[in-house]
C-alpha positions as CSV (number, residue, x, y, z in Angstrom):
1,X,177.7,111.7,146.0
2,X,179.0,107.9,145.2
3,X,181.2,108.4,142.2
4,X,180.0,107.4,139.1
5,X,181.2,106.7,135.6
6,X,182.6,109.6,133.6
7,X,180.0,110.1,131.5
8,X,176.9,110.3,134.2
9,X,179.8,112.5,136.3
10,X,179.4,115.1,133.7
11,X,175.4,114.7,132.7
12,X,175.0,115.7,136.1
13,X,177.4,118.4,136.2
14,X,175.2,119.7,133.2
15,X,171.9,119.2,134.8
16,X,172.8,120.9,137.6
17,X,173.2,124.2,135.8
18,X,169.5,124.0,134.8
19,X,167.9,127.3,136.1
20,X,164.2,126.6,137.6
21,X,161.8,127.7,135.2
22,X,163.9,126.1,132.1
23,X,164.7,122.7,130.9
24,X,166.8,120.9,128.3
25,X,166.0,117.9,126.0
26,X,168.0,114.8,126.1
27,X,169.8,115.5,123.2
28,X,171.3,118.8,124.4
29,X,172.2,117.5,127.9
30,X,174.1,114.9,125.8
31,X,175.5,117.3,123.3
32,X,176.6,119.1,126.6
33,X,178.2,116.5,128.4
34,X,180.6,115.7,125.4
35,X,179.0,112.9,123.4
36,X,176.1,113.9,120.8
37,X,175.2,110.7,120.3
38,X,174.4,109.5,123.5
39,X,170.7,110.6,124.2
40,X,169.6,107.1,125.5
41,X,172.4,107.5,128.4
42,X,171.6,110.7,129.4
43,X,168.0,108.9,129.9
44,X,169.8,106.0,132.1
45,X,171.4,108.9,133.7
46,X,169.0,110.2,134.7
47,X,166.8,107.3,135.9
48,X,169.9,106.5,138.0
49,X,170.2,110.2,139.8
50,X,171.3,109.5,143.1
51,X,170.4,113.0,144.6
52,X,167.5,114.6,143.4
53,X,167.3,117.3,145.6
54,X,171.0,118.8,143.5
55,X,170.1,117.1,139.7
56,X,166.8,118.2,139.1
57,X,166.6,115.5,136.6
58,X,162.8,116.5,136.1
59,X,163.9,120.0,133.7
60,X,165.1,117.2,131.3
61,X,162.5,116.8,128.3
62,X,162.1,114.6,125.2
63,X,163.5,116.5,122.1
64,X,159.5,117.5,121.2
65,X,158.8,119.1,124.4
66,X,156.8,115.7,126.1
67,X,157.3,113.9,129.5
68,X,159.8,111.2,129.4
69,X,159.9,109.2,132.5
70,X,160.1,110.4,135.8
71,X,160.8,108.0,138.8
72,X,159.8,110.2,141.3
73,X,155.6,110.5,142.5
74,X,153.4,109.9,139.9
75,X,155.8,109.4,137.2
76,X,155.4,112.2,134.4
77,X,152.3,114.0,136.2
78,X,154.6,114.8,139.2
79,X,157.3,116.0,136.3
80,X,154.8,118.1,134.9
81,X,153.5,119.3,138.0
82,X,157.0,120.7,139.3
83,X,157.8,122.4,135.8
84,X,154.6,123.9,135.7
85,X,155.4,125.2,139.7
86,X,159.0,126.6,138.3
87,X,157.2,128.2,135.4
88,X,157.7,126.2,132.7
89,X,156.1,127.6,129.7
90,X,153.6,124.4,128.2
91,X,151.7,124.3,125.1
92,X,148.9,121.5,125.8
93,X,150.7,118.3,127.5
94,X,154.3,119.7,126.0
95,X,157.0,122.0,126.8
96,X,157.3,125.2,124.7
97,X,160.7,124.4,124.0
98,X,160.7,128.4,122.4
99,X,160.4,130.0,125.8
100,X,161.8,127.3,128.5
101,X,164.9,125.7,126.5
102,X,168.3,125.8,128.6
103,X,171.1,126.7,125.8
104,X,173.8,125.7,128.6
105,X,176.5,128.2,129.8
């Protein structure tokens, strides 16, 4: 993997460790990754994953459960789509963050 700066280094360290069949908002990949504040980078982050076959940038949701971007296929329908295939627990078009929220290790 091309390095990166130290802050993407260590959202995709986090993302990584997202089981199939969970996810994590935005705000806790950030909150993981060191910087609480830094949400919207996260996002860049993750638009900017160069391997999506090891950062499964898809298990990363909005903070209410929705779609939020996905470069990959159709966009947000292909992010639902391989949630739904892990097991993603959904409530209507959102995430039951309840049942499918990563806490981290």
């Amino acid at each position: 993997m091309p390095s990166q700066p130290p802050f993407s280094a260590r959202v995709y360290a986090v993302v990584q460790g997202i089981p199939a069949g969970k996810v994590m908002t935005y705000q806790d990949v950030a909150e993981e990754a060191g910087s609480s504040r830094a949400s919207r980078a996260v996002g860049t982050a993750m638009k900017n994953n160069p391997d999506l076959s090891r950062i499964p940038c898809h298990r990363v949701v909005g903070s209410d459960g929705k779609m939020r971007g996905y470069a990959a296929g159709e966009g947000e329908v292909t992010k639902m789509q391989k949630l739904k295939a892990e097991g993603v627990a959904f409530a209507g078009e959102k995430v039951n963050l309840q049942t499918s929220r990563w806490k981290g290790a």
